[in-house]
C-alpha positions as CSV (number, residue, x, y, z in Angstrom):
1,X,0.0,0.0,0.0
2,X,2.8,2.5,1.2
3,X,4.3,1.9,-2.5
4,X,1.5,2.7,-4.3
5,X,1.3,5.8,-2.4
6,X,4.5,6.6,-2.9
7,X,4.6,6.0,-7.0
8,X,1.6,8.5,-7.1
9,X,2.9,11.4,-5.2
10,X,3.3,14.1,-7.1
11,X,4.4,18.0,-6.0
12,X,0.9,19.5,-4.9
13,X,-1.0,21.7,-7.0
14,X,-1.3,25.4,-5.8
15,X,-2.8,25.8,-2.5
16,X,-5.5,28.0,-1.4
17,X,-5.0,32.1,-2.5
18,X,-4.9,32.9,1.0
19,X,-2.3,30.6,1.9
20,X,-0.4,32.4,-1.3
21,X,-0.6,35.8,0.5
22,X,1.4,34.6,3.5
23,X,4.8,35.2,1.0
24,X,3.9,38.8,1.7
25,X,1.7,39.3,5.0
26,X,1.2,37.1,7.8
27,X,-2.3,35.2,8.1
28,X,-4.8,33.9,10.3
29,X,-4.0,30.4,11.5
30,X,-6.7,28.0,10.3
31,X,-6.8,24.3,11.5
32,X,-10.4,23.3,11.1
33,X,-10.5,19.9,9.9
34,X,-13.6,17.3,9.0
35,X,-14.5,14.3,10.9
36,X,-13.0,10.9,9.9
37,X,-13.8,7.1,10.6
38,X,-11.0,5.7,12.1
39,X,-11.1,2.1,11.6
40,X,-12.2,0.4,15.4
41,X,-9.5,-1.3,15.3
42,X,-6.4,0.9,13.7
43,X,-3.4,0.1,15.8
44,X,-4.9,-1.1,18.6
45,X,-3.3,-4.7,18.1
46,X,0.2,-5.3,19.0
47,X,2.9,-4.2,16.1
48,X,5.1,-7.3,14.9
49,X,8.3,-6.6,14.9
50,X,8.3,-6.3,18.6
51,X,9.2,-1.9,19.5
52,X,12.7,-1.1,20.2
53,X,14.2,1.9,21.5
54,X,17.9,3.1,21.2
55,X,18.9,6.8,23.2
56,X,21.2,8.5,21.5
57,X,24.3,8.7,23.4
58,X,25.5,12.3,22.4
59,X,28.6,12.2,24.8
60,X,30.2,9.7,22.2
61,X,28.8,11.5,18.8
62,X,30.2,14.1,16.8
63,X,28.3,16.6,19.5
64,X,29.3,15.4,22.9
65,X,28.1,18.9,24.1
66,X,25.1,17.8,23.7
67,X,26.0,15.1,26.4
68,X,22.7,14.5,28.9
69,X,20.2,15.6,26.7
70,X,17.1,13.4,25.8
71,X,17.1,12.2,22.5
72,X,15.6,8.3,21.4
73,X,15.4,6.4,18.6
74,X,11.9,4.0,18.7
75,X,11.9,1.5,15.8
76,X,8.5,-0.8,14.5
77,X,5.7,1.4,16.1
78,X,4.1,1.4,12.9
79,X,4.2,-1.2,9.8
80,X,4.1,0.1,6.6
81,X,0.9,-0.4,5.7
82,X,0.2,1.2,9.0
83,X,1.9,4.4,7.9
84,X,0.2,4.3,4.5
85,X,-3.2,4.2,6.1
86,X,-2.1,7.0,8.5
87,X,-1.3,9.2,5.2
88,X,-4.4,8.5,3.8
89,X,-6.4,9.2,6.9
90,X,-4.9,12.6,7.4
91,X,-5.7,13.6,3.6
92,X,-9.1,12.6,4.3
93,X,-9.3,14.9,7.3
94,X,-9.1,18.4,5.6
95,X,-12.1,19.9,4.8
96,X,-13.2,21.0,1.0
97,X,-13.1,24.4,1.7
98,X,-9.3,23.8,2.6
99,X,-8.1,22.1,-0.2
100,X,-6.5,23.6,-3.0
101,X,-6.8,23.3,-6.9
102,X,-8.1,20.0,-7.5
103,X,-9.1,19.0,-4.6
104,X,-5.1,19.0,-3.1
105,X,-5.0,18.0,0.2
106,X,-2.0,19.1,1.3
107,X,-0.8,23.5,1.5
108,X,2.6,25.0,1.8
109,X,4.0,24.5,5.2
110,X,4.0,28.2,7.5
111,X,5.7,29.5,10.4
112,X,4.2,30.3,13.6
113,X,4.6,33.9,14.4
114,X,2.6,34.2,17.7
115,X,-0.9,35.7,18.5
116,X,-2.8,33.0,16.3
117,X,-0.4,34.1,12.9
118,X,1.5,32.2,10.1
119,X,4.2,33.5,7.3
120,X,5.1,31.7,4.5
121,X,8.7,31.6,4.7
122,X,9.8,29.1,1.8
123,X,13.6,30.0,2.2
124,X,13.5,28.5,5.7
125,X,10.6,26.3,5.6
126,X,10.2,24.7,2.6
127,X,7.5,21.8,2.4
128,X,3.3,20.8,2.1
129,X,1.7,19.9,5.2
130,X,-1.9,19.0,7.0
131,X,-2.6,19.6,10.5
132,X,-5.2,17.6,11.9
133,X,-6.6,17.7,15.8
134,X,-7.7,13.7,16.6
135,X,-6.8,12.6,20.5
136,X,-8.2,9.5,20.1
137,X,-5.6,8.8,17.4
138,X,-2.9,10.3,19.1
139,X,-3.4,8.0,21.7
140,X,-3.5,4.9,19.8
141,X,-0.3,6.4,18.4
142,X,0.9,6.9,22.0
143,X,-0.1,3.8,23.0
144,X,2.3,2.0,20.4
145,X,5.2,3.9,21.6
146,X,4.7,2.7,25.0
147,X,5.9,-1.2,24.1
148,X,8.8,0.6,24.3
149,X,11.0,-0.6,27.1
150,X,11.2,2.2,29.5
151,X,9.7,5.0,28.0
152,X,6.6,5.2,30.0
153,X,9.0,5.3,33.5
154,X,11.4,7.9,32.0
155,X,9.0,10.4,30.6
156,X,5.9,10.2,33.5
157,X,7.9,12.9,35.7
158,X,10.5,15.2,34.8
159,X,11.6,16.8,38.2
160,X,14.9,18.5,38.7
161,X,16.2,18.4,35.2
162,X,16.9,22.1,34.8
163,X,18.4,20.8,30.7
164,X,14.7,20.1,30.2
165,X,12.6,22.4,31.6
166,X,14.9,25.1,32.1
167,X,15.0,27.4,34.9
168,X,11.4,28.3,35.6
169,X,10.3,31.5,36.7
170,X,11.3,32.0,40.0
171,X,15.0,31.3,39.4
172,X,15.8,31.1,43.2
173,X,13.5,27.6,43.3
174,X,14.7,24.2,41.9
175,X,13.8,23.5,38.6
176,X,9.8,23.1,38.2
177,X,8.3,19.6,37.8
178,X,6.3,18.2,35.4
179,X,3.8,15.2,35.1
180,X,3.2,13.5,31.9
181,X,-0.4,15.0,30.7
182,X,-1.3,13.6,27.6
183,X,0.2,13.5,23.8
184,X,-1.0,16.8,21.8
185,X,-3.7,16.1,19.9
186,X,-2.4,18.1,16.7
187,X,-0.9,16.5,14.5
188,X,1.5,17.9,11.6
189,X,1.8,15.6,8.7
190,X,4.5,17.1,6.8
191,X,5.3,16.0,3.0
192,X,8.4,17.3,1.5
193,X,9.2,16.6,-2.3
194,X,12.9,16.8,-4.2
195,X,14.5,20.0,-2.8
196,X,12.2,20.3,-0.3
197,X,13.8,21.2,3.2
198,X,13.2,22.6,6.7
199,X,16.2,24.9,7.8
200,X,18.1,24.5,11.4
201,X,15.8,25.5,14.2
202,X,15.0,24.3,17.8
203,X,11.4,23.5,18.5
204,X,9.0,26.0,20.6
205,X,7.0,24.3,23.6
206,X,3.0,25.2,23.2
207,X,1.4,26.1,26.8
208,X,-2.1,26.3,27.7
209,X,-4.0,27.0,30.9
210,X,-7.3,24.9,31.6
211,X,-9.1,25.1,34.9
212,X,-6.1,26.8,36.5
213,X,-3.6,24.2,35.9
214,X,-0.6,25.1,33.6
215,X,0.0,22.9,30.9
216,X,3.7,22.9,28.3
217,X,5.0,20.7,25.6
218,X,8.6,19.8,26.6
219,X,9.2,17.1,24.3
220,X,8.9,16.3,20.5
221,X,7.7,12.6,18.8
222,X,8.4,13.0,15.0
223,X,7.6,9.8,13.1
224,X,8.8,8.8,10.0
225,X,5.8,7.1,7.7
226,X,8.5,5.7,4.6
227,X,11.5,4.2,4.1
228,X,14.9,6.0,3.3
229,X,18.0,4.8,1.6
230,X,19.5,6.1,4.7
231,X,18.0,3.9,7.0
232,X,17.3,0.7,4.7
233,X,20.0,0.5,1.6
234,X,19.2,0.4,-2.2
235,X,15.4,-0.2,-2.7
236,X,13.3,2.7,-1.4
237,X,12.9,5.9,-3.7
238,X,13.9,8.5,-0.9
239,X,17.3,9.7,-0.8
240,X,18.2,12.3,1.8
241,X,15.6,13.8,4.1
242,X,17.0,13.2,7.3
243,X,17.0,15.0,10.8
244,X,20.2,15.9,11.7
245,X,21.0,17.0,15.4
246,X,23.5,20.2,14.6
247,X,26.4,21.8,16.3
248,X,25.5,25.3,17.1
249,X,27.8,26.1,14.0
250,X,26.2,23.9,12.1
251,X,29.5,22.1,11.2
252,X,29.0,18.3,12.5
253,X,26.2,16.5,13.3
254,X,24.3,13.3,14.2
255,X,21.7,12.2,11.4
256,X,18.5,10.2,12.0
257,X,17.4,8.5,8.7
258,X,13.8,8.1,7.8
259,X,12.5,4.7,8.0
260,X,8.4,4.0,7.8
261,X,7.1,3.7,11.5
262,X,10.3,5.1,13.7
263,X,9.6,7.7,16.0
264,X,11.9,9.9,17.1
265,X,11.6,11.5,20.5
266,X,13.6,14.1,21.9
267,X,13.5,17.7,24.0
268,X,12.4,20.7,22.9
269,X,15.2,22.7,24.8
270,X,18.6,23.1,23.6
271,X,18.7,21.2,20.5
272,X,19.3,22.5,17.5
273,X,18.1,20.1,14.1
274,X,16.9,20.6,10.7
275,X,15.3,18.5,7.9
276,X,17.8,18.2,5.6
277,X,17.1,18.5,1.6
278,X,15.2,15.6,0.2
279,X,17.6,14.9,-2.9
280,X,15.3,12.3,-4.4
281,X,11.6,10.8,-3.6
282,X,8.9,12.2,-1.5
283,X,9.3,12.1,2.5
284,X,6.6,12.0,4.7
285,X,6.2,12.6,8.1
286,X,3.9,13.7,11.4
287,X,5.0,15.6,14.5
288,X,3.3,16.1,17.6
289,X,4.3,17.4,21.1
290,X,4.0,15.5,24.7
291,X,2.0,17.5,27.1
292,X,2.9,17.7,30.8
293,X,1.9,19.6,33.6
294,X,3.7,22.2,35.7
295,X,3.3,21.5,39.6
296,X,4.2,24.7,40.8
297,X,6.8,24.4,44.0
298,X,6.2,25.7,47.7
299,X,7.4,29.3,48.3
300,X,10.4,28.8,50.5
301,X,11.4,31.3,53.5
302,X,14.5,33.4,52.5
303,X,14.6,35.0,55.8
């Protein structure tokens, strides 16, 4: 199934005239999105292969500065058919008054600016994408990544890990603590043809406040739906595409290859990454953002 996707992509026709105007002005951010069936029982059985899960050592990479920071490599949380369906479930998702010329479900990717605003901004952020809000997927998707060993423990509570969560506000108290929330329910399926790109950046948290409780992203799952030479050898039509972690010059680097169902999951804070230039193929992909929340610590006495 993933192959005959694949064989049939094609660079998507022009998008929407208002997406067009974000080259020059910034828009209103729009992420309404029709309902879909999710078949009852889409990932809800175990995967086979069994889930593995590699960290990425950075003290003994080509960026040991990068030494204690949270970075893992989850293989086999979805099969390949598993992506495919994924692909076509998100393309099903947007609704016809935000497709483009032909019915194209997927629009140039944008930049957040802040304050509900997007720019178009293809010399830094070059690719098609769909965003689509669906927690009961993101959970089934959640759910997968859990078979891997350890990962529940390690991300249920991060307390004390100033490289994480920074400082907080009140810089004369520990480091806040967090407690795992949920998986944010928006997903960004990203599609990036030949020459398509994402420059080097490190990824914003998202905060809300609901009922008084404070709520932050501090970590981000991107999962790779096909195959890359990179990862596999000769036989897959995708060359290049990969996430490299980057020296803050930009001068070495730790790359992780695309291959269909491996997540990678690492923190927001501190490190820097791009997607490099797809040289051959189509490369798809969806990010999301673990949600925890802040538990506030006790004043403490100075006197």
């Amino acid at each position: 199934m993933l192959k005959r996707l694949l064989d049939s992509a094609k660079p998507s026709p022009a998008a929407p005239k208002n997406i067009h105007k974000a080259k020059h002005q910034p828009v209103k951010s729009n992420y309404e999105s029709q309902p879909v069936d999710i078949p009852a029982d889409f990932l809800l059985d175990p995967p086979a292969p069994d889930v593995t899960i590699a960290p990425i050592d950075f003290k003994t990479t080509p960026i040991p500065e990068y030494a204690g920071r949270y970075a893992v490599i989850i293989d086999n949380v979805l099969s390949p058919d598993e992506c495919a369906t994924l692909i076509q479930l998100a393309e099903s998702s947007v609704a016809p008054a935000a497709r483009g010329e032909g019915g194209a479900a997927w629009s140039p990717a944008m930049v957040n600016i802040g304050a509900g605003f997007e720019v178009l901004t293809p010399h830094y952020r070059n690719s098609d994408r769909i965003i689509w809000d669906n927690q009961e997927l993101v959970d089934r998707l959640w759910a997968r990544c859990l078979r891997a060993p350890g990962l529940g423990e390690r991300l249920a509570l991060i307390e004390g890990e100033e490289g994480i969560t920074g400082k907080g506000r009140r810089t004369w108290l520990p480091p806040p603590t967090y407690k795992f929330a949920r998986v944010n329910e928006r997903m960004r399926f990203l599609k990036y043809g030949k020459g398509q790109f994402f420059r080097p950046h490190t990824d914003a948290a998202f905060g809300e406040t609901v009922d008084g409780k404070e709520f932050l992203t501090l970590f981000t799952i991107q999962l790779y739906l096909n195959d890359s030479q990179g990862a596999v050898g000769e036989g897959p039509d995708l060359i290049g595409g990969s996430t490299p972690f980057l020296s803050r010059d930009e001068s070495r680097r730790v790359d992780v290859h695309p291959k269909a169902g491996r997540a990678l999951i690492f923190q927001h804070l501190g490190l820097l990454h791009s997607g490099d230039d797809v040289v051959e193929g189509t490369k798809y992909t969806m990010r999301t953002d673990i949600l925890y929340e802040r538990i506030e610590q006790p004043e403490v006495d100075q006197q």
